[in-house]
C-alpha positions in Angstrom: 47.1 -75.7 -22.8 48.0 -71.8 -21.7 50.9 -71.1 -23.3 52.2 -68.8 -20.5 50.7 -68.9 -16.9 51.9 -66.6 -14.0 50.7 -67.5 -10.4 51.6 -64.9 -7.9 54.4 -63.5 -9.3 56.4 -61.3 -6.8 59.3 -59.4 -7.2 61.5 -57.8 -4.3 64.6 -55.6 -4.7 65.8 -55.6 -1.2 62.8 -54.0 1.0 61.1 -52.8 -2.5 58.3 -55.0 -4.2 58.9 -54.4 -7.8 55.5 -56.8 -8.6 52.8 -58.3 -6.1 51.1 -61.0 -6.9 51.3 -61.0 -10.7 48.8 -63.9 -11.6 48.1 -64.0 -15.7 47.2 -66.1 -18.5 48.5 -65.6 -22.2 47.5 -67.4 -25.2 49.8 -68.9 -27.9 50.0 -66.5 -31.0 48.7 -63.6 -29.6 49.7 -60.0 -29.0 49.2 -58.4 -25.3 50.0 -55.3 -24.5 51.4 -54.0 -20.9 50.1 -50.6 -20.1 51.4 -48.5 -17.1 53.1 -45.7 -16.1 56.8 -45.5 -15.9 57.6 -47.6 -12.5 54.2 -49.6 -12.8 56.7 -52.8 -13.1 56.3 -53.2 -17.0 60.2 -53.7 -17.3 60.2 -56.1 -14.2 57.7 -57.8 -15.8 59.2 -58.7 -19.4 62.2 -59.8 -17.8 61.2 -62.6 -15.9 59.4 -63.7 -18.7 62.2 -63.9 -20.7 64.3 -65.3 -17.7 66.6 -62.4 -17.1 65.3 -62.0 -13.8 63.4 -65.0 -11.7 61.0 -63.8 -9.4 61.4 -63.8 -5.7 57.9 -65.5 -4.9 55.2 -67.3 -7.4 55.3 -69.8 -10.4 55.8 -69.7 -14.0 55.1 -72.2 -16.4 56.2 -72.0 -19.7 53.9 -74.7 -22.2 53.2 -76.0 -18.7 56.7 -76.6 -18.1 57.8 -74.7 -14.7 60.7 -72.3 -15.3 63.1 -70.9 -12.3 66.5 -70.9 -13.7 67.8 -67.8 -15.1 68.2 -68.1 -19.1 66.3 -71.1 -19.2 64.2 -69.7 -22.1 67.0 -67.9 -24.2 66.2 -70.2 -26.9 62.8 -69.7 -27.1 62.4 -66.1 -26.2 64.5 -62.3 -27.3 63.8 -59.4 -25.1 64.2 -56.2 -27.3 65.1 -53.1 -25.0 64.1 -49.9 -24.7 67.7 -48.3 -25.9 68.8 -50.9 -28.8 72.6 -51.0 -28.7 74.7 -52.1 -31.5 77.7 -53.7 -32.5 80.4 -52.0 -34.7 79.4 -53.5 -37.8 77.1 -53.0 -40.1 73.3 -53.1 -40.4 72.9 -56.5 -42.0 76.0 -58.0 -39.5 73.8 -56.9 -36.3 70.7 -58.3 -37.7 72.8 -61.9 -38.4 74.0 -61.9 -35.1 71.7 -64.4 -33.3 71.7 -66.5 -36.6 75.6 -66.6 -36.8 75.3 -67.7 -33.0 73.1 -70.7 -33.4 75.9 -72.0 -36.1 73.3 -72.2 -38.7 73.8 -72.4 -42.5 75.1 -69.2 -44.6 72.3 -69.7 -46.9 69.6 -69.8 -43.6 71.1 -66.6 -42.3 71.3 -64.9 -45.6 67.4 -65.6 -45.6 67.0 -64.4 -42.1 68.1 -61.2 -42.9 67.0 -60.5 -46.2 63.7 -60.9 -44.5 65.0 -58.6 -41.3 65.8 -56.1 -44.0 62.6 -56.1 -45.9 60.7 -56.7 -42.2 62.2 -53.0 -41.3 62.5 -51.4 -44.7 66.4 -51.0 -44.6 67.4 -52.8 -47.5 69.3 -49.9 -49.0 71.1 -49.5 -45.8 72.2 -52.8 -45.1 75.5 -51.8 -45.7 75.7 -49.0 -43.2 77.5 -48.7 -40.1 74.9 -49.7 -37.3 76.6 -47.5 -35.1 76.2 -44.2 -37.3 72.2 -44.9 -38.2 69.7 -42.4 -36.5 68.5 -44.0 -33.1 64.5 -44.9 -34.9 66.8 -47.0 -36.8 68.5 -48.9 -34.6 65.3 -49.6 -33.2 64.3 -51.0 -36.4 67.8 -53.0 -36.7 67.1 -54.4 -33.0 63.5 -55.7 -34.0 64.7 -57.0 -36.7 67.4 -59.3 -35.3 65.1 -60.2 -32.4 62.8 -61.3 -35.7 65.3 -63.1 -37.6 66.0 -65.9 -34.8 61.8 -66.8 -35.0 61.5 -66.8 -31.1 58.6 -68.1 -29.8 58.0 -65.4 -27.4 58.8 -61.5 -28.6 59.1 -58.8 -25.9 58.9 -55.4 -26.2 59.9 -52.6 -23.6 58.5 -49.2 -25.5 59.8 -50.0 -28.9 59.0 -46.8 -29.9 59.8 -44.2 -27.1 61.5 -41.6 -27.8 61.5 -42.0 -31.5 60.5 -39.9 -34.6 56.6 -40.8 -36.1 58.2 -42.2 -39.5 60.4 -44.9 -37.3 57.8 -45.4 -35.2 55.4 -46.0 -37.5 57.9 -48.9 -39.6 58.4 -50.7 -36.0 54.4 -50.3 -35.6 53.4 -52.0 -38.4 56.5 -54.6 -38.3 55.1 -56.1 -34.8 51.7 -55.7 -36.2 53.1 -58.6 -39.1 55.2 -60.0 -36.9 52.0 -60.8 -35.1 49.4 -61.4 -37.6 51.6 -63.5 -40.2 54.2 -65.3 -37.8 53.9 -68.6 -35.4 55.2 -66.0 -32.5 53.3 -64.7 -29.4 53.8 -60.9 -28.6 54.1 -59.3 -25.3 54.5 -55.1 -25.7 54.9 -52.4 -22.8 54.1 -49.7 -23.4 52.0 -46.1 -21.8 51.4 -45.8 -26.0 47.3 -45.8 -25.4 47.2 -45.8 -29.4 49.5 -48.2 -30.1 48.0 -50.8 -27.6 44.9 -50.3 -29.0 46.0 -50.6 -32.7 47.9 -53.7 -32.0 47.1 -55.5 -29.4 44.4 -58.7 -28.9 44.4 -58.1 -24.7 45.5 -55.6 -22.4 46.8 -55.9 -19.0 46.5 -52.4 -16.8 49.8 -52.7 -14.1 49.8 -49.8 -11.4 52.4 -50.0 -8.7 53.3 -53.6 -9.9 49.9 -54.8 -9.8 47.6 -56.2 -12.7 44.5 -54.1 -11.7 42.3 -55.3 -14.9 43.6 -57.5 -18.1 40.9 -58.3 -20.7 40.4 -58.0 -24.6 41.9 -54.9 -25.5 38.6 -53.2 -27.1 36.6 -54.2 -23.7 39.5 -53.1 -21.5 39.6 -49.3 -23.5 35.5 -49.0 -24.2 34.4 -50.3 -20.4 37.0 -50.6 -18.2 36.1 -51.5 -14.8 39.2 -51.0 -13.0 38.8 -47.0 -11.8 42.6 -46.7 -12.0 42.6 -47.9 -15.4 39.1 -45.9 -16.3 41.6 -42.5 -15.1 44.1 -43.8 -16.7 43.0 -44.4 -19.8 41.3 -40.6 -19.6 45.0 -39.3 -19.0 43.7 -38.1 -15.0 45.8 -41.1 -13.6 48.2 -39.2 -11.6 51.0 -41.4 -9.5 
């Protein structure tokens, strides 16, 4: 059974169609990057998939159950944003927040974030005010506490934009174990060409909230055949 299925996904904001007919298949345990450009409908995207937004026309089905209600997945699924915000407590109290939610033993969410802290290589700053670490780091911290509540589904809006190579390079290889080593299916957006490559099992191409090609990643970057994705791949996509 597909794991996730989209049938003719469409999203409107008023007179504005945000997606158009998104129809997509994603396995179980697997990583798939979103590539676009910045309005390609990425964003739009993860959040219906993790039922912050439901979509205006089409299906989803979640493990072949159909899902239309907002929240409806917000046990099974943490959407990590582009801009991590923070609470006013420290590193390893932001990470326990979605295990102190779920009323869970202290031993189980002392585990949780031990592993969030050696996940994102902040052990020696657990301590630290969350709202005083550099912004790469609170990228980290928000990864981490996405990590430590073992969702079944993990998305990604640019994890890494805006952020200095040494951060981005933890959060990089974090997703990579996240998805090699753990019973959790990746979805990452991101116009990272490198990053999708280096991480990611398929590739879906959306331009102007289309999916204009989706394949295995190494196909979709060595013979894409999608012209839009050939130009955009090349860096001549222009929109």
């Amino acid at each position: 059974m597909t794991f996730i299925e989209l049938n003719n996904i469409t999203k409107k904001f008023d007179f504005f169609k945000a997606l158009k007919s998104i129809s997509l298949e994603i396995e179980k345990d697997k990583l798939l990057g979103l590539i676009g450009h910045n309005g390609s409908g990425k964003t739009t995207l993860l959040r219906i998939l993790a039922t912050l937004s439901v979509p205006s026309q089409g299906e989803y089905l979640y493990k072949g159950e159909k899902i239309g209600n907002l929240y409806q997945l917000k046990d099974q699924t943490t959407l990590v944003f582009q801009k991590a915000k923070m609470f006013n407590r420290s590193v390893k109290k932001n990470i326990s927040y979605g295990l102190r939610t779920k009323n869970l033993p202290k031993s189980k969410i002392e585990k949780g974030v031990e592993e969030g802290l050696e996940l994102i290589k902040m052990q020696d700053q657990a301590e630290k005010n969350a709202k005083k670490i550099s912004g790469g780091e609170k990228q980290r911290v928000a990864l981490a506490r996405a990590f430590a509540t073992n969702p079944e589904l993990l998305l990604l809006d640019e994890p890494t934009s805006n952020i200095d190579p040494g951060n981005a390079k933890i959060i990089e290889d974090a997703i990579k174990k996240i998805s090699d080593e753990k019973d959790t299916t990746v979805i990452l957006a991101t116009h990272t060409l490198f990053q999708t490559k280096r991480l990611s099992d398929r590739t879906a191409h959306l331009y102007d909230g289309k999916i204009v090609e989706e394949g295995k990643t190494e196909k979709v970057f060595e013979n894409p055949k999608n012209e839009k994705t050939k130009k955009f791949i090349s860096g001549k996509l222009i929109t």
